[in-house]
FILOLO-340050 format. One record per residue: residue in three letters; x, y, z of N, C-alpha, C, O in turn. Coordinates in steps of 0.001 Angstrom, whole numbers, padded with zeros to 6 digits, always signed. Example, Ala and Ser with C-alpha at 12.3 -4.5 7.8 and 13.67 -1.06 7.14 Angstrom:
<pts>
ALA+013190-005690+007800+012300-004500+007800+013200-003300+007800+014236-003319+008465;SER+012850-002250+007080+013670-001060+007140+012900+000030+007870+013409+001138+008039;
</pts>
This chain:
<pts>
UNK+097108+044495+172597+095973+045330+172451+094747+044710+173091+094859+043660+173724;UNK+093351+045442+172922+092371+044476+173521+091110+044678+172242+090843+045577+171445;UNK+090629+043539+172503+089455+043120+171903+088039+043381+172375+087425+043012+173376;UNK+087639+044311+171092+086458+045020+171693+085390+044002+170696+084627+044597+169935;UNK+085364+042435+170725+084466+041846+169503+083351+041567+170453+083535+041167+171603;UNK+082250+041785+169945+080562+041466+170252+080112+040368+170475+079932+039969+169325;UNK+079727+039413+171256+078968+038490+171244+077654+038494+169945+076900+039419+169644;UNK+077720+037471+169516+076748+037127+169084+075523+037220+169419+074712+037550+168553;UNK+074943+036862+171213+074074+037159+171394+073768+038590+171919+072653+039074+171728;UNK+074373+039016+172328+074473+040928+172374+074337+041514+171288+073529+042443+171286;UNK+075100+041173+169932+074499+042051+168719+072854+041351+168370+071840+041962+168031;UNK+072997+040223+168542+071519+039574+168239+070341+040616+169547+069136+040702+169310;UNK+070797+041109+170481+069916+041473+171302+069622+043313+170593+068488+043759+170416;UNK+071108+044229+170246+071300+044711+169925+070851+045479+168100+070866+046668+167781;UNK+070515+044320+167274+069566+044748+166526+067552+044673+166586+066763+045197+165800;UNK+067274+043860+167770+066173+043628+167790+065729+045106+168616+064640+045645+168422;UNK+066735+045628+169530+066287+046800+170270+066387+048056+169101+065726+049082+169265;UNK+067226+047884+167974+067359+048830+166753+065850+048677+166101+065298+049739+166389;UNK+065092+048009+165496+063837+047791+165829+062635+048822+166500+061534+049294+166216;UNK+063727+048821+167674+062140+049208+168984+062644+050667+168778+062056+051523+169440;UNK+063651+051073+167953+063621+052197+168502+063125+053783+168287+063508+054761+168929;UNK+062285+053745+167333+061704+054593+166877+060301+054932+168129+059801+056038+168332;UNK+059848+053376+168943+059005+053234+169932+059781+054017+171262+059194+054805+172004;UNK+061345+053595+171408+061967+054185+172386+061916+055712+172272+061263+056403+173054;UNK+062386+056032+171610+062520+057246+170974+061211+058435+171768+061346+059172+172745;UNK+059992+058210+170864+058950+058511+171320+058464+058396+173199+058177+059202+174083;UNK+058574+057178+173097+058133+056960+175027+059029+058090+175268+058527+059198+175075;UNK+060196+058048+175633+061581+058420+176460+061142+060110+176317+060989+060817+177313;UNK+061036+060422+175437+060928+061964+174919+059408+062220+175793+059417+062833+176861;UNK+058596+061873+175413+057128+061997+175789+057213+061551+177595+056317+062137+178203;UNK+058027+060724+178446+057939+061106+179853+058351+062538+180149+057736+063369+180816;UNK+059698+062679+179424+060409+063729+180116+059822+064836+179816+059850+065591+180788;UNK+059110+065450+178589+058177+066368+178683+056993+065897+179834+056813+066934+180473;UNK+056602+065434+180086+055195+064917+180909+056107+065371+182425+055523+066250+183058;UNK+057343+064918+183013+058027+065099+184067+058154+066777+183762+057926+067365+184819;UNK+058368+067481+182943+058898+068744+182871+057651+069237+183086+057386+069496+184260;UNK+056955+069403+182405+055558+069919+182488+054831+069906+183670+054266+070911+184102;UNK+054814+068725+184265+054049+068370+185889+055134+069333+186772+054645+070248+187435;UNK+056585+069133+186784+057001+069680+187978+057622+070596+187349+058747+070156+187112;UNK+057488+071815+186875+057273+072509+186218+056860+074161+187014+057027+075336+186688;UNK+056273+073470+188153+055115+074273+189216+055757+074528+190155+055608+075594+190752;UNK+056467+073786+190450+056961+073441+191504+058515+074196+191965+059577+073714+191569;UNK+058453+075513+192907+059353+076709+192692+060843+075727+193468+062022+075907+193163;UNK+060378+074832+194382+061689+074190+194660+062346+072865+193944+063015+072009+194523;UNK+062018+072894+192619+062820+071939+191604+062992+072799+190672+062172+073578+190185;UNK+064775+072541+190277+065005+072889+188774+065102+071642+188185+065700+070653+188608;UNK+064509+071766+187249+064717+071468+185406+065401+071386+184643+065932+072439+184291;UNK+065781+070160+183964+066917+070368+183015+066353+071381+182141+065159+071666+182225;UNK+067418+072155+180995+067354+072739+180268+066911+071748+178653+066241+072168+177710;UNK+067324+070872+178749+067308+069933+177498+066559+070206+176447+065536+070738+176876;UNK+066524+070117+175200+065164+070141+174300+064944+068716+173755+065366+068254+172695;UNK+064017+067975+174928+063804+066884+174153+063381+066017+173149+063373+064787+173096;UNK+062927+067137+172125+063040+066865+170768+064244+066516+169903+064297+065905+168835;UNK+065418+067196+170823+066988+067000+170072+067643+065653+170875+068837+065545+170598;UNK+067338+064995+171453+067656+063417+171883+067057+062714+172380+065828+062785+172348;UNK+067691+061808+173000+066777+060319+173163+067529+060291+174651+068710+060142+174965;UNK+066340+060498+175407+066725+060624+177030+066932+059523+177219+066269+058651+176659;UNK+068027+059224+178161+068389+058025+178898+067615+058281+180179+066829+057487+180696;UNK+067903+059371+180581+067427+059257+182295+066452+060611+181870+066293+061108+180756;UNK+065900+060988+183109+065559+062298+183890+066210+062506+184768+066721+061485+185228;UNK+066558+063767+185460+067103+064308+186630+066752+065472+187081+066722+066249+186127;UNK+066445+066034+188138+065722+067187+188838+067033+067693+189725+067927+066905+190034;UNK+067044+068739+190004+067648+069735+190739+066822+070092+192174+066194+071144+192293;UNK+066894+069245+193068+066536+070243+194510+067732+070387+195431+068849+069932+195186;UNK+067347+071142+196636+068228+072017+197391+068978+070678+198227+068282+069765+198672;UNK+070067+070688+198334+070964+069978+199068+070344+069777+200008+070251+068558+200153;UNK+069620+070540+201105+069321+070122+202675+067958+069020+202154+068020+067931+202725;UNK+067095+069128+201438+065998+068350+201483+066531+066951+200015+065684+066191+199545;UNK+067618+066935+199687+067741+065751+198878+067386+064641+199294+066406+064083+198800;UNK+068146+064058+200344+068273+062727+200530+066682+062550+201549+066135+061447+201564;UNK+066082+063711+202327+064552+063294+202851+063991+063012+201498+063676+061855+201221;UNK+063828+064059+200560+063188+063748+199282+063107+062411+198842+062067+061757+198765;UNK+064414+061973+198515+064347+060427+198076+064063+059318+199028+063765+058228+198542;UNK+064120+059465+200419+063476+058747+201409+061908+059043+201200+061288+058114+200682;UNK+061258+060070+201490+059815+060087+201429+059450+059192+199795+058515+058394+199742;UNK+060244+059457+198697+060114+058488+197625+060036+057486+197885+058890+057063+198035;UNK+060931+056743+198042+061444+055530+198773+060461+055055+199697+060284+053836+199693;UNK+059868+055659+200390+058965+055329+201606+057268+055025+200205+056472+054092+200311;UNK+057237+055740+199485+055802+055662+198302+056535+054865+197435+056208+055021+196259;UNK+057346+054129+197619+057257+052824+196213+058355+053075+195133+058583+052335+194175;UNK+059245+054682+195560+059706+055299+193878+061209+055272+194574+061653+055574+195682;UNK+061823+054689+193190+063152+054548+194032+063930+055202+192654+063801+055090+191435;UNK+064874+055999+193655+065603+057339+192614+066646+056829+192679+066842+055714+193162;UNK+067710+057757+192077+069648+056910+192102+070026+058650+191746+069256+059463+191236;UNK+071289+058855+192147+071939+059766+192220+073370+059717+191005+074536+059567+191372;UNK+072893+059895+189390+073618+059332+188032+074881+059806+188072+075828+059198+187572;UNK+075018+061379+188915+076436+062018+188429+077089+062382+189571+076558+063251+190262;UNK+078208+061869+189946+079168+062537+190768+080259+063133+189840+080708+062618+188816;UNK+080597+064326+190403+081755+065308+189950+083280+064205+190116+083639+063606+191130;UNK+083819+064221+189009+085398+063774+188812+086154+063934+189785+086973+063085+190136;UNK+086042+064656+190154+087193+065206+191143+087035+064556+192938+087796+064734+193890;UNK+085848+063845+192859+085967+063112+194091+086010+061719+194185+085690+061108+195205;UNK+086506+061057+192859+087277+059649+192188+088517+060314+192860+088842+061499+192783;UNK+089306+059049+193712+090075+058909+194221+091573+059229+192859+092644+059812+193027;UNK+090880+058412+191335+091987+058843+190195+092503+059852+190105+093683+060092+189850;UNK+091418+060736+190365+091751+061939+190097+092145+062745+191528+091995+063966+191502;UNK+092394+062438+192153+092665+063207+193841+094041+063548+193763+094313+064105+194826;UNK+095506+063465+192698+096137+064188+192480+095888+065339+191545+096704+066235+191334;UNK+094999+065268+191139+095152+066020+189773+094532+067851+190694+093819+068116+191663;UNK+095321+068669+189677+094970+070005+189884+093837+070442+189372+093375+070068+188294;UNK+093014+071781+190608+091606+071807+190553+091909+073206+191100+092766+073647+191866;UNK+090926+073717+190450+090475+075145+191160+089854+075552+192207+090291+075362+193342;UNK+088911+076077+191983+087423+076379+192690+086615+075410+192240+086537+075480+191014;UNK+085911+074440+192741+084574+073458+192126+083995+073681+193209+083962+072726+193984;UNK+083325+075020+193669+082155+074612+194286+081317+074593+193408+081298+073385+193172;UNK+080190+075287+192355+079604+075423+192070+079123+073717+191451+077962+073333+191307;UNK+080144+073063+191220+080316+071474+190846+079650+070714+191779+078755+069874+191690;UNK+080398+071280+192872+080069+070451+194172+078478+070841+194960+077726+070044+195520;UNK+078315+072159+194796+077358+072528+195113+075820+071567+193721+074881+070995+194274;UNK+075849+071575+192847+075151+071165+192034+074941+069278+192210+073914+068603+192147;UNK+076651+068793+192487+076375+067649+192756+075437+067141+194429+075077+065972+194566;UNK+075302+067662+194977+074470+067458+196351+073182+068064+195904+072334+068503+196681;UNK+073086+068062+194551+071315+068230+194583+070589+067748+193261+069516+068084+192760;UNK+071466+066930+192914+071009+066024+191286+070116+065059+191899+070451+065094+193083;UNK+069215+064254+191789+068261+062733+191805+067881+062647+190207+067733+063519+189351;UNK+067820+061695+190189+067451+061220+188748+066369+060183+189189+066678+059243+189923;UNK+065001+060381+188698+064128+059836+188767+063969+058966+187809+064590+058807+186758;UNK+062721+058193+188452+062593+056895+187338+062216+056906+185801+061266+057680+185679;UNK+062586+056339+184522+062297+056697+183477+063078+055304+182344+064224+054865+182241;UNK+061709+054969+181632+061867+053662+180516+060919+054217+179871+060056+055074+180059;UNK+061461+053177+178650+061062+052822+177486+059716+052450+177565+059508+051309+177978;UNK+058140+053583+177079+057389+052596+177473+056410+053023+179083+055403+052490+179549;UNK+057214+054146+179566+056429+054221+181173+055196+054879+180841+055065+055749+179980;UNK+054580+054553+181351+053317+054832+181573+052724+056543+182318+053084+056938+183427;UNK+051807+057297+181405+051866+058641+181851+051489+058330+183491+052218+058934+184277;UNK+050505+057516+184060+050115+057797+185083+051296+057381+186179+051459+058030+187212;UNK+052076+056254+185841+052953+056298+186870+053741+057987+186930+053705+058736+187906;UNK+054425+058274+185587+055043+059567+186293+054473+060432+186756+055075+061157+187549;UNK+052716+060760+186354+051913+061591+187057+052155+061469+188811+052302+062318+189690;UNK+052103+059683+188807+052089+059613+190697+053251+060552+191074+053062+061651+191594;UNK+054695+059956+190723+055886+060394+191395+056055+061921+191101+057020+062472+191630;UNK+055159+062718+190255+055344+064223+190153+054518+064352+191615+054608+065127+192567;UNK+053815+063393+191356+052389+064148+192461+052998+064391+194473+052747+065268+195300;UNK+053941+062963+194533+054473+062568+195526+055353+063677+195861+055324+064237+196957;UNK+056301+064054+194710+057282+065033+195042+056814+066305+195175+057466+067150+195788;UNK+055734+066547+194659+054753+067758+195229+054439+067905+196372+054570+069035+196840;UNK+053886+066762+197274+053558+066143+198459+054398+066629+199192+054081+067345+200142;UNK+055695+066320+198878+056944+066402+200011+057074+068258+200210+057123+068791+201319;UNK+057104+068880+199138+057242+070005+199567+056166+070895+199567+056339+072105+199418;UNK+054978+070343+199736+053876+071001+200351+054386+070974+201404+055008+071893+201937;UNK+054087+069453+202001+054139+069496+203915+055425+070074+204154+055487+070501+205307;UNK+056607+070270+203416+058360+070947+204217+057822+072545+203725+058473+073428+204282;UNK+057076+072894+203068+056663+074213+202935+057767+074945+202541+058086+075925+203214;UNK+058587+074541+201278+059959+074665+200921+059911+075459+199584+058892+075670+198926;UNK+061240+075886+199271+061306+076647+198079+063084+076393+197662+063988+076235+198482;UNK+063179+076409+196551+064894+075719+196349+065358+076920+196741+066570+077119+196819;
</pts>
């Protein structure tokens, strides 16, 4: 079998963050409304649906159009903000490349337009104000719409 036992110093790290987390809690919830709200305006980003009153966000993630993703996160990238792309669809893990599949575009189509922007414990309203402001920026000047 295998052994799933804890380090000592991992649970020791692990109750001190139990602690913070009523602080986590609050920050994490309070960006992602502040991210929803700012880009919000903005007709070429979707929005998660989430109610972030009902969990404790790990990430953020925005929805734009496949053709302007990866400029998007370059013009980021180029202002200081560096994004990551959290979810690829199962089905393009090599594990799964026998396995039977239907139709996944709509999968596939959704996965070429996820970014997950930056988001901690703790961020600061004005930084996410900048990176709403930046991603505004980008599709002013592409004069774009999702």
């Amino acid at each position: 079998g295998f052994r799933y036992h804890m380090s000592n110093p991992h649970a020791a790290m692990g109750l001190a963050q139990l602690s913070k987390m009523d602080f986590i809690t609050k920050s994490r919830r309070a960006g992602c409304e502040l991210y929803s709200e700012l880009l919000s305006k903005l007709d070429a980003v979707v929005l998660p649906t989430t109610r972030f009153d009902e969990v404790v966000p790990f990430l953020f993630y925005i929805r734009v159009g496949a053709k302007h993703r990866d400029r998007l996160r370059t013009h980021l990238l180029d202002n200081g903000i560096d994004t990551r792309i959290h979810w690829q669809p199962g089905h393009h893990f090599s594990l799964f490349s026998g396995a039977r599949a239907g139709d996944l575009s709509v999968t596939d189509k959704v996965a070429s337009e996820v970014i997950s922007l930056p988001l901690h414990s703790g961020m600061a309203p004005d930084t996410i104000s900048l990176i709403c402001e930046k991603i505004s920026d980008f599709f002013k000047q592409k004069n774009v719409n999702f």
